[in-house]
C-alpha positions in Angstrom: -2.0 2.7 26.0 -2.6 0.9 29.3 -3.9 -1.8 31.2 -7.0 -2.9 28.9 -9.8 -5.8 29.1 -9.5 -9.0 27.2 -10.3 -8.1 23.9 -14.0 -9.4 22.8 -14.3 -8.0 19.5 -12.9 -10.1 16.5 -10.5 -9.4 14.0 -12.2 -10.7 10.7 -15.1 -9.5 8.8 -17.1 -10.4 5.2 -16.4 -10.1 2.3 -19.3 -9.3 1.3 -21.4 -7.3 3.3 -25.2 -7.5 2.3 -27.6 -4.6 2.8 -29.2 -5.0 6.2 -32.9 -6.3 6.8 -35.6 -3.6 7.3 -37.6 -6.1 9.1 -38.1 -9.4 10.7 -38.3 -12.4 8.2 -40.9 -14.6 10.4 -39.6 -17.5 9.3 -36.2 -16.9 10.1 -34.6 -18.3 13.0 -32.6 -16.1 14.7 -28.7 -16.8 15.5 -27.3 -14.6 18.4 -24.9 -14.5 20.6 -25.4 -16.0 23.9 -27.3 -13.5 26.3 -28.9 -11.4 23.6 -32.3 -12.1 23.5 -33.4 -10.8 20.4 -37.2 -11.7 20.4 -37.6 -8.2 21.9 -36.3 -6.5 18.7 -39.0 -6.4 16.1 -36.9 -4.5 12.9 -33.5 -4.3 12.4 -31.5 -2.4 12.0 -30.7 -0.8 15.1 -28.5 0.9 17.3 -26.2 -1.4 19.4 -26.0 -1.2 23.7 -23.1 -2.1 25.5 -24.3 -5.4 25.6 -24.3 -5.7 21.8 -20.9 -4.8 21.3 -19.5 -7.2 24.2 -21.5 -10.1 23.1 -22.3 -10.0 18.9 -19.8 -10.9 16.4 -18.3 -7.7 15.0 -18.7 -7.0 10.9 -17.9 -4.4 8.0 -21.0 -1.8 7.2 -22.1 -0.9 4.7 -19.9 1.2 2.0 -21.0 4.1 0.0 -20.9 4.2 -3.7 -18.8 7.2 -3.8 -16.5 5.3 -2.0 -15.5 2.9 -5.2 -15.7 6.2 -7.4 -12.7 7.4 -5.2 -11.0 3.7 -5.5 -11.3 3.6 -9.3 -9.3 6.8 -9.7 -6.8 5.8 -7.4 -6.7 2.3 -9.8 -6.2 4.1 -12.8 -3.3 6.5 -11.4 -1.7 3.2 -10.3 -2.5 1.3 -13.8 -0.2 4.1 -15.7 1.9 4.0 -12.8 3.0 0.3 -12.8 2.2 0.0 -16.7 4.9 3.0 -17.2 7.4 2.4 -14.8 7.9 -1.7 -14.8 9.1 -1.6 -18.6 12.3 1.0 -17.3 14.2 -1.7 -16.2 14.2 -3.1 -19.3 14.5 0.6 -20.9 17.4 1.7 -18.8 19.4 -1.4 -19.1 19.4 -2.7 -22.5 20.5 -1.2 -25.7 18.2 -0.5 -29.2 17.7 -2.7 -31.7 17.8 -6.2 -29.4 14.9 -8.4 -29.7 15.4 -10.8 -27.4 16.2 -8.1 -24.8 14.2 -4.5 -25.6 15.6 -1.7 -24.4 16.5 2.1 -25.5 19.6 3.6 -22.9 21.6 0.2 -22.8 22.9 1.9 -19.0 23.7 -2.4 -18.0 21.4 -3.7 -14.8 23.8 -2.1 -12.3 23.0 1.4 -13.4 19.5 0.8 -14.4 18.5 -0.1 -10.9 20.1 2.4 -9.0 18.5 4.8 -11.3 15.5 2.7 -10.3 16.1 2.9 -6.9 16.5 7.0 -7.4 13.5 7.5 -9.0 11.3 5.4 -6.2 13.7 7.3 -3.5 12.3 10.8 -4.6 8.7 9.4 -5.8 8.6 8.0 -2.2 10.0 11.6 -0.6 7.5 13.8 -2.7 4.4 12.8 -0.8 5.7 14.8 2.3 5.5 18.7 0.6 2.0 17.1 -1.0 1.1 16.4 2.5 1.8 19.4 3.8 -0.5 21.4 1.0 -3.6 19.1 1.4 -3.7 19.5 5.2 -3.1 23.0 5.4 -4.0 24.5 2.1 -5.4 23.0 -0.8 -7.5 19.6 0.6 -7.3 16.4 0.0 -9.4 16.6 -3.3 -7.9 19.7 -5.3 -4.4 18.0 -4.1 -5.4 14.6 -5.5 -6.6 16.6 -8.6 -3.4 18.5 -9.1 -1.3 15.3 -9.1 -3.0 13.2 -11.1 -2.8 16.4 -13.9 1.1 16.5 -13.1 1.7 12.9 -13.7 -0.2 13.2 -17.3 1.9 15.9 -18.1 5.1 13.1 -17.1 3.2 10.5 -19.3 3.1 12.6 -22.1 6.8 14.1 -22.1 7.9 9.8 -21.8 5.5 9.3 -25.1 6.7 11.9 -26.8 10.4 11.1 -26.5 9.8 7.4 -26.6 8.8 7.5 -30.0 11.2 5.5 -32.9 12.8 8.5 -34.2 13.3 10.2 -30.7 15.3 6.8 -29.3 17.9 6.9 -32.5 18.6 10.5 -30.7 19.7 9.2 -27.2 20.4 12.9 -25.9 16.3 13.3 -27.0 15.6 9.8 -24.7 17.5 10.5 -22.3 16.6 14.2 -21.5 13.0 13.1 -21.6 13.3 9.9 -18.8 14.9 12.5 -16.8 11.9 15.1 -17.0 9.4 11.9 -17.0 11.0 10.9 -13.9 10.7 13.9 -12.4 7.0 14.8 -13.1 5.6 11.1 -12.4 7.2 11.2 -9.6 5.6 14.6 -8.4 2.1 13.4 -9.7 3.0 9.5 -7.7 4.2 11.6 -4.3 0.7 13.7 -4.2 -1.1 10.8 -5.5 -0.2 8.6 -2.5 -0.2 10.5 0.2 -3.7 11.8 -0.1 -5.5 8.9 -1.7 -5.9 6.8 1.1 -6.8 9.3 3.7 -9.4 10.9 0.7 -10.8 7.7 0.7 -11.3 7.1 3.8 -12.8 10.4 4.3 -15.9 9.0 2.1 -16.9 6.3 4.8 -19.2 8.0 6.9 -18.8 8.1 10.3 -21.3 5.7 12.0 -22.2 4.3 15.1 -22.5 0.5 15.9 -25.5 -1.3 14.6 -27.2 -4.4 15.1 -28.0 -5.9 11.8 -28.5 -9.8 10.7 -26.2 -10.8 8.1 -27.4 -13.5 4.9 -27.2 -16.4 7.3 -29.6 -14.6 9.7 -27.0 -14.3 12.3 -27.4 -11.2 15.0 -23.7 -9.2 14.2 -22.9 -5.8 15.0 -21.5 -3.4 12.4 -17.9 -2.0 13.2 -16.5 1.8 11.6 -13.0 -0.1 11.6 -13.8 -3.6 10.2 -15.8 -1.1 7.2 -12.0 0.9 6.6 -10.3 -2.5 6.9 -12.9 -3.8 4.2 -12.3 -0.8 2.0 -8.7 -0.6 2.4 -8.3 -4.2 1.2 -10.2 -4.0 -1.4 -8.9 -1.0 -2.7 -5.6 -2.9 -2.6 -7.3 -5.9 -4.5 -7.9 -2.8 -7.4 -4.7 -1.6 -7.6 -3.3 -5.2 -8.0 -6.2 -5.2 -10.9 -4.6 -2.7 -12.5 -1.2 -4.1 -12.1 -2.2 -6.2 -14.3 -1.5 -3.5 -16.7 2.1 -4.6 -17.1 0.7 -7.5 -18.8 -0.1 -5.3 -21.7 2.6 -2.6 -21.7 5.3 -4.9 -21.3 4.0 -7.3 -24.5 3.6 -4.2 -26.2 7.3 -2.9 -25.5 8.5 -6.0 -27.2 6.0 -6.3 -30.2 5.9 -2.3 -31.2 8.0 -0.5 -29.1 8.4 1.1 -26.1 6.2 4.4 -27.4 3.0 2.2 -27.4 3.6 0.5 -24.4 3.6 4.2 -22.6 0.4 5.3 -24.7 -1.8 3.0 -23.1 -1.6 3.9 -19.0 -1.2 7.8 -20.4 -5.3 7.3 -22.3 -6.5 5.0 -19.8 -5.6 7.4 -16.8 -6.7 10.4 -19.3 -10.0 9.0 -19.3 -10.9 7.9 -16.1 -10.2 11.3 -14.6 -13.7 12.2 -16.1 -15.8 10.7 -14.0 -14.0 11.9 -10.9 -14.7 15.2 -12.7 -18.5 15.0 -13.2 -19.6 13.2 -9.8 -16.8 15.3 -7.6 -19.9 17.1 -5.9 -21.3 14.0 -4.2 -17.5 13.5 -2.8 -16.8 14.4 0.8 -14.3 16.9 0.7 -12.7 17.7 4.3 -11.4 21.4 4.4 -8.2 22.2 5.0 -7.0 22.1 8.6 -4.6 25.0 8.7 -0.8 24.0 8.8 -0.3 22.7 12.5 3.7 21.7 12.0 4.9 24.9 13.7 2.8 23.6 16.9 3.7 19.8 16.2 7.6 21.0 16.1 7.1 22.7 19.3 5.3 20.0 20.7 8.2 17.7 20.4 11.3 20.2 21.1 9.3 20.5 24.8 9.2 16.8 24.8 13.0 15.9 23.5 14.3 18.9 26.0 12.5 16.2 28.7 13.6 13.1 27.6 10.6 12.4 25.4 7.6 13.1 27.8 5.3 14.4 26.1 3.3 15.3 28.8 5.4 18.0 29.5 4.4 19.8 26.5 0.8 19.8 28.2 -1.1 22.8 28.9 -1.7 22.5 32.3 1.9 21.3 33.0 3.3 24.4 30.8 1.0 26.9 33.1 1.6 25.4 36.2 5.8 24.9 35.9 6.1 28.1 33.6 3.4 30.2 34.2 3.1 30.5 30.1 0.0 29.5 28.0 0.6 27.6 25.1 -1.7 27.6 21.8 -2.7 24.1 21.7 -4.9 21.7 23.7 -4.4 18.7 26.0 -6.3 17.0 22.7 -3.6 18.2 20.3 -1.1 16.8 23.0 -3.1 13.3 22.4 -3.5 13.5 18.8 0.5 13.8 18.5 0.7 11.4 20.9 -1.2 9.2 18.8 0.6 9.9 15.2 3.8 9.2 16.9 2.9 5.7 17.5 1.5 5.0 13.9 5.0 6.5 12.9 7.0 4.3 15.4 4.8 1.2 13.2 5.9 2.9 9.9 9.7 3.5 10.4 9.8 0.0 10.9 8.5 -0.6 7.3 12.0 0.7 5.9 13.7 -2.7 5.1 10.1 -4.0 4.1 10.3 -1.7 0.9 14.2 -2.5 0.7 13.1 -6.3 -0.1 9.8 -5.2 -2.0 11.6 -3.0 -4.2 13.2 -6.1 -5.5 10.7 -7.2 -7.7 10.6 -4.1 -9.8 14.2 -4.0 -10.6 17.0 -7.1 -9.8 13.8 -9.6 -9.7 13.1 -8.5 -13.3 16.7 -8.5 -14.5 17.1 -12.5 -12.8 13.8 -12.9 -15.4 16.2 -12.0 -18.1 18.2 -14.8 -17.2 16.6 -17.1 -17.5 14.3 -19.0 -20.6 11.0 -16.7 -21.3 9.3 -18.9 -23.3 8.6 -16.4 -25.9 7.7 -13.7 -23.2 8.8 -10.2 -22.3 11.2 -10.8 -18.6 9.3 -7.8 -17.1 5.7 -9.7 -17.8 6.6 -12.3 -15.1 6.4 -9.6 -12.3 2.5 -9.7 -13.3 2.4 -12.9 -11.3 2.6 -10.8 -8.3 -0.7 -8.9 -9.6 -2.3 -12.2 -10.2 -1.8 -14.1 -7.2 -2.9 -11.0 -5.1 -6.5 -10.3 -6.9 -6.7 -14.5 -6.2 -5.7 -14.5 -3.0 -6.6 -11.6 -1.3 -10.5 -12.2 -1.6 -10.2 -16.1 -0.7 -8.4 -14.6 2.6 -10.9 -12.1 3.5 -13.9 -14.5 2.7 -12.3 -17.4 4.5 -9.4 -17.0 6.9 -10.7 -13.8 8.6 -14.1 -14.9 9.0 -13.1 -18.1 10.7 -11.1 -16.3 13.0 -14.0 -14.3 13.8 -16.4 -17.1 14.7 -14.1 -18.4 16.6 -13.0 -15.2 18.3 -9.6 -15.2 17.7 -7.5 -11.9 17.6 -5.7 -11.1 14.5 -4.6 -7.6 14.6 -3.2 -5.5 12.7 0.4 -5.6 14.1 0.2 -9.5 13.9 -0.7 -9.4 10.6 2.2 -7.0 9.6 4.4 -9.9 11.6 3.2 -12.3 8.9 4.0 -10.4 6.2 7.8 -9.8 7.5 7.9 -13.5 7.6 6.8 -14.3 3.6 8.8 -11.2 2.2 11.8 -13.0 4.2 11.0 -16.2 2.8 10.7 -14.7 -0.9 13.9 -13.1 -0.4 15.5 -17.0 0.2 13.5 -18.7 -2.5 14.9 -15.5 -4.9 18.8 -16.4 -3.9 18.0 -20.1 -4.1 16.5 -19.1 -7.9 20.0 -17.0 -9.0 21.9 -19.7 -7.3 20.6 -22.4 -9.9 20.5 -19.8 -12.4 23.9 -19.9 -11.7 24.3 -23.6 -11.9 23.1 -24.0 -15.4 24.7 -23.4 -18.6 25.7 -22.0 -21.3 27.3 -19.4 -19.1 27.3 -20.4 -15.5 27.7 -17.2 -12.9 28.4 -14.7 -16.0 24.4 -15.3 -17.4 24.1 -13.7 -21.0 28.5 -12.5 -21.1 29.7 -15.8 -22.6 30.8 -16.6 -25.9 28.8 -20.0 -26.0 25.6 -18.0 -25.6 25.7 -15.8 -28.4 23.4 -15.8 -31.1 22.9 -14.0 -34.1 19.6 -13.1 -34.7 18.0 -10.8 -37.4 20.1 -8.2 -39.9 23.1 -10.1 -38.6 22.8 -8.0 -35.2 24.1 -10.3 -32.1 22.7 -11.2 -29.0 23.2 -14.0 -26.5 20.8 -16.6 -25.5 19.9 -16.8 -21.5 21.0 -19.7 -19.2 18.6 -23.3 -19.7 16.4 -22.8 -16.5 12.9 -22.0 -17.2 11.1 -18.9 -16.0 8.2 -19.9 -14.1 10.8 -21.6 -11.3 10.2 -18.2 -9.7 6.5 -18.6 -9.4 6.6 -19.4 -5.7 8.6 -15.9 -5.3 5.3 -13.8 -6.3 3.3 -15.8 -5.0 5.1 -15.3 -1.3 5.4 -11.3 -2.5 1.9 -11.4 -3.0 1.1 -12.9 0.2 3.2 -10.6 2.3 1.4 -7.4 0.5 -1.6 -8.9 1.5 -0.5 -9.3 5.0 1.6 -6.8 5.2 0.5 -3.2 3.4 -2.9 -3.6 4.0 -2.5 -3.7 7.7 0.3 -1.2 7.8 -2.3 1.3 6.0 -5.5 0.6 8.1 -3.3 0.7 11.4 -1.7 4.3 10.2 -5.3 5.6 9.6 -6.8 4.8 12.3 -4.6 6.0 14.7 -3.3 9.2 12.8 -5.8 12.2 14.1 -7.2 13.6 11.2 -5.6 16.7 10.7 -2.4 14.7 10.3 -3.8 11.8 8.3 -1.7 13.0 4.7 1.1 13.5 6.8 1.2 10.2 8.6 1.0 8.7 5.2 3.8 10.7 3.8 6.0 9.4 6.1 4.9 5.6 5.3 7.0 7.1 1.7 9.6 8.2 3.8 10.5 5.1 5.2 10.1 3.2 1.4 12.1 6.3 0.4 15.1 4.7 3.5 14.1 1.4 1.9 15.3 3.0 -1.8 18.1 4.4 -0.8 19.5 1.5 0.9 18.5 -0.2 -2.8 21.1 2.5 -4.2 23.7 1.8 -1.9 23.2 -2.0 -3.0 23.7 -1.4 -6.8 27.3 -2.0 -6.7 26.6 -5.7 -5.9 23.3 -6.0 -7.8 24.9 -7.8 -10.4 27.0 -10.9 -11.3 28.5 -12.7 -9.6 26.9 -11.4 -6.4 23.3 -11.8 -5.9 23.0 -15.0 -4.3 25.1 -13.1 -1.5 22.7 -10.3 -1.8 19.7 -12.0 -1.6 20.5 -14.1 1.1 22.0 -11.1 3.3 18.4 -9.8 2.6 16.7 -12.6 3.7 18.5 -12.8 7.4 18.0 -8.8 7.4 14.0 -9.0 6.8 14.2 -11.9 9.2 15.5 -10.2 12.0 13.6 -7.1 11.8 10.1 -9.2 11.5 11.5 -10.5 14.9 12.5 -7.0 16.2 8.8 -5.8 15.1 6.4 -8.3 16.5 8.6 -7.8 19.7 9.2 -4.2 20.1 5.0 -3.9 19.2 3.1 -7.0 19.9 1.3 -5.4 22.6 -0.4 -2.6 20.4 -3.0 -5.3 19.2 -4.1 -6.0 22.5 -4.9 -2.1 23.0 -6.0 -2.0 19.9 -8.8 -4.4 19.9 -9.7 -2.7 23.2 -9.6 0.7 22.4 -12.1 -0.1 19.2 -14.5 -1.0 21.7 -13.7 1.6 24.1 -14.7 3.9 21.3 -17.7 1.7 20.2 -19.3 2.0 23.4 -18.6 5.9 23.6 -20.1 6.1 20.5 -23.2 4.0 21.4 -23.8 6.1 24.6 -23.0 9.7 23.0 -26.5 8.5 20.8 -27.7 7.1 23.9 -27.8 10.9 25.1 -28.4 12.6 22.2 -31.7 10.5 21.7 -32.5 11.2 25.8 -32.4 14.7 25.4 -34.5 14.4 22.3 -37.0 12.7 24.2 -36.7 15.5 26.9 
C-alpha cells in the first residue's frame, strides 16, 4: 500500500439500518453534505458518483434475511460449545461427590488447565485441514454441515459417559472426555473457519448508494460498513448464546454434570433444521480448486529473493527465466494481500494467551473466593453479559459520533484498543488473587488449610473458600468484554476484507493458529498456574499484552490510513464499472 489521499470516508455506521425511501417525502427537509445538491434527485435510492462518495457520510446497507439464518446456526454451534466446554474446568479439577465444588476427574487446577489449554490448542489447529476441504473440495456450506454433525456426535459420546453411573467408573469418564475432546474439537475447528467467510458470502455484493437514513440525512451505503455491521452483530449472538453457561453451569451443580451437557447437545440438535430446510435460498460459493501448491511456490520464489514477491511475477519469471508460470499477476496480488491479513493475525497470539484466561485459571480464582450460593464457573457469564450490553450501546453511539464528526477509527486502531483493556484485565485479575491472597482462613494456600475445612453432608469433607466476595472481579469481565468488542470484531472484518476469496477459510484458519500459539504458551504456563504463583503470572501477563499492544499499533498503524483509502478507491471503481455498464446499455 502506498502513498494514499486523506481519508474522507468515516469509520462508524448505524446500528440500525432502516430500509431506504422509494421516494421523496415533500415535506422533508433534506440534510446533505456540503456540495451535494440534492434537489436534482427526485427518488432515492440511487447509485452514488464520485462526488457522493467523497462528500456523503458513509453507512451499513441493507442485510439480507438469509444472512441472520446463517448467524443463528453459527449461535447455536457456539451455545453447545461454551455451555459444554466452560463446566470442564470444574469437571477436570475437582473430585465426585463435593458440593460446594462439582467435579468428576478430581485432575487438581494445574492439570485441568493444561488439559484445557490442550484441548483449545488442537480445537484452534483443526480449522486449518477444514480450510483446506471447503476451499478446494467440499464448500463452505457441506463443510459447515459436516462439522456441525461431528460435534453432535462429541456431544453425545460426553452425555453418554457423563451420566451418574458412568462417573462412579472413572476409566468410563475419562475415556469418554478424551473422545468428546477430540470430536468437539473437530466439529469447533470446521465450524470456525468456515462460518465467518460463509456468512459473509450471503451479503451481496453491491455498489454504493445514495439513500436517506430516518433523520432524512443524504448518506451513502458502504459494502464494508454492511460486513462490519454483520460481523458485530454476529458477535453480539454468540455472546447471546454464551449466556448458555448460565444454565449449564447451575445445572452441573443442582443435577449433575449429564444434564448440564444435554441441554447445548438438543438445542444445537434442533436448530440445525432450519439451516436444513431454507439451505436453498443460501449462497453457496463453489469450491475454488486447492491453490496451496501455487501459493507454496509463490512464496519459495519470494523467500529465495529475500521476500519480493514480485519476483514470483509472471512477467518477471518470463523475462529473467524465460519460463511461464501457472498463475497470474492477480494471484501474485491476492497473496500479496492474505499475507498482510496474516502479518495482523500472527500478532493475535498473546491476545488468546490472556483471553484464554477466563475459561480456565479465571474460573478456578472464582473458586476461591465466596459464591454466594453460585456455581464459580457462572461468573465467567459476566463476560457474555456485559458484551450483548455494551457492544450495541457502542455501535449505536460511539461509532456514529465518530462518523459525523469524521473521525477515523479503523480497524487496526480498534484492535490497539482492545490490546490495551485485555492488558488492563490481566492487572485488575493479579490485583484480584493478590487480595484473595490477603484474606483468610487460608491466606496464599486458598481452600488447603485446616481452618477452612468443613464437613458438609454424609460426613464427607470439604473446605470453605477465602472471605472475599465474588463479584470483586466484575470490573475483569467487564474490561474482557470490552476488549472482545474492540478487539475480535476488528481482527475478523480486517482478515475478510483483505483475504481474496479463494483463501478466505484459510486466512481464518490461521486466526486459530495463532490462538492455537496463544494455547500452547497456556500449557507451558500450567506449572505456575497455581498457588502460590498467580499474582506473578498475571502480572507478567499484563506487561507482556502491554508491550505487544505497543509493538502492534506501531509495527501497523499505517494500514488504517490505506485502508480507509483503498475502500474508497474501490467504491469509486465500483461506481464507475456501473457507470459503463449502464453507458453501453444506453448504446
Amino acid at each position: 500500500m502506498s502513498s494514499s489521499p486523506q481519508p474522507l470516508e468515516p469509520a462508524g455506521y448505524s446500528l440500525a439500518v432502516p430500509p431506504p425511501e422509494r421516494t421523496k417525502n415533500p415535506t422533508q427537509t433534506a440534510v446533505s453534505a456540503p456540495g451535494i445538491d440534492t434537489s436534482t434527485t427526485d427518488s432515492y435510492p440511487r447509485e452514488a458518483t464520485a462526488d457522493d462518495l467523497a462528500k456523503l457520510r458513509h453507512v451499513a446497507g441493507e442485510v439480507p434475511a438469509i444472512v441472520w439464518l446463517v448467524a443463528f446456526t453459527g449461535a447455536a454451534q457456539r451455545f453447545a460449545f461454551y455451555g459444554t466446554t466452560v463446566p470442564w474446568q470444574n469437571y477436570l479439577q475437582n473430585p465426585p461427590g463435593d458440593y460446594l465444588s462439582p467435579g468428576a476427574l478430581g485432575f487438581g487446577q494445574s492439570t485441568a488447565t493444561t488439559i484445557n489449554n490442550a484441548f483449545l490448542f488442537f480445537s484452534y489447529l483443526t480449522p486449518l485441514p477444514f480450510a483446506i476441504i471447503s476451499d478446494s473440495w467440499l464448500g463452505r456450506y457441506r463443510t459447515l454441515l459436516l462439522s456441525l454433525i461431528i460435534f453432535v456426535a462429541g456431544e453425545i459420546v460426553l452425555l453418554v459417559t457423563a451420566l451418574p453411573f458412568a462417573i462412579k467408573e472413572e476409566g468410563i469418564t475419562l475415556g469418554g472426555m478424551i473422545v468428546a475432546m477430540i470430536l468437539i474439537g473437530l466439529g469447533q475447528g470446521g465450524a470456525t473457519a468456515v462460518i465467518f467467510p460463509f456468512l459473509g458470502d450471503q451479503i451481496p455484493t453491491t455498489s454504493p448508494r445514495v439513500m436517506r437514513d430516518k433523520r432524512g440525512e443524504v448518506v451513502v451505503t458502504n459494502p464494508k460498513l454492511t460486513i462490519q455491521y454483520v460481523f458485530n452483530t454476529f458477535f453480539w449472538m454468540i455472546n447471546i448464546a454464551a449466556l448458555a453457561t448460565l444454565a449449564t453451569t447451575s445445572m452441573e451443580k443442582r443435577f449433575g454434570f449429564w444434564a448440564a451437557y444435554l441441554l447445548p447437545l438438543c438445542f444445537l440438535s434442533v436448530s440445525i433444521i432450519p439451516f436444513l430446510l431454507w439451505n436453498r435460498r443460501l449462497a453457496k460459493l463453489p469450491a475454488q480448486g486447492n491453490i496451496l501448491p501455487h501459493a507454496a511456490k509463490v512464496l519459495i520464489l519470494a523467500a529465495r529473493s529475500g521476500f519480493h514477491l514480485a519476483v514470483a511475477e509472471p512477467l518477471y519469471q518470463k523475462h529473467h527465466y524465460g519460463r511461464s508460470v501457472p498463475w497470474t499477476s492477480a494471484f501474485i496480488q491476492e497473496i500479496r494481500r492474505g499475507l498482510r491479513a496474516c502479518r495482523v493475525v500472527i500478532c493475535f497470539t498473546i491476545f488468546y494467551l490472556c483471553f484464554n484466561q477466563t475459561m480456565n485459571n479465571i474460573i478456578s480464582q472464582a473458586n476461591q473466593m465466596e459464591l454466594s450460593g453460585i456455581s464459580n464457573d457462572t461468573v465467567q457469564s459476566l463476560n457474555a453479559i456485559f458484551y450483548i450490553v455494551l457492544n450495541p450501546m457502542i455501535q449505536a453511539w460511539l461509532f456514529p459520533f465518530l462518523s459525523h464528526r469524521r473521525i477515523s477509527f479503523g480497524p487496526i486502531a480498534r484492535m490497539t484498543v482492545g490490546f490495551v483493556l485485555l492488558a488492563l484485565a490481566m492487572a485488575y485479575a493479579a490485583g484480584t488473587q493478590e487480595l484473595i491472597y490477603r484474606a483468610p482462613p487460608c491466606f496464599s494456600q486458598p481452600l488447603a488449610c485446616q481452618s477452612a475445612k468443613v464437613v458438609v453432608d454424609d460426613d464427607k469433607t470439604s473446605y470453605r473458600p477465602n472471605e472475599i466476595s465474588v463479584w470483586v472481579q466484575i470490573p475483569l469481565y467487564l474490561l474482557v468484554a470490552v476488549g472482545e468488542i474492540f478487539g475480535f470484531v476488528a481482527l475478523n472484518e480486517f482478515a475478510y476484507a483483505e483475504a481474496p476469496t479463494n483463501m478466505k477459510a484459510l486466512v481464518k484458519a490461521f486466526e486459530q493458529f495463532a490462538a492455537a500459539l496463544g494455547a500452547a504458551l497456556g500449557m507451558a504456563l500450567g506449572p505456575v498456574s497455581k498457588d502460590p504463583w498467580l499474582v506473578v503470572m498475571y502480572s507478567a501477563l499484563a506487561g507482556t499484552m502491554t508491550i505487544s499492544g505497543a509493538a502492534f499499533f506501531g509495527a501497523f498503524r499505517t494500514y488504517d490510513t490505506h485502508w480507509q483509502a483503498n475502500k474508497i478507491v474501490e467504491d469509486l471503481e465500483r461506481t464507475t464499472d456501473d457507470e459503463v455498464v449502464v453507458g453501453k446499455d444506453r448504446e
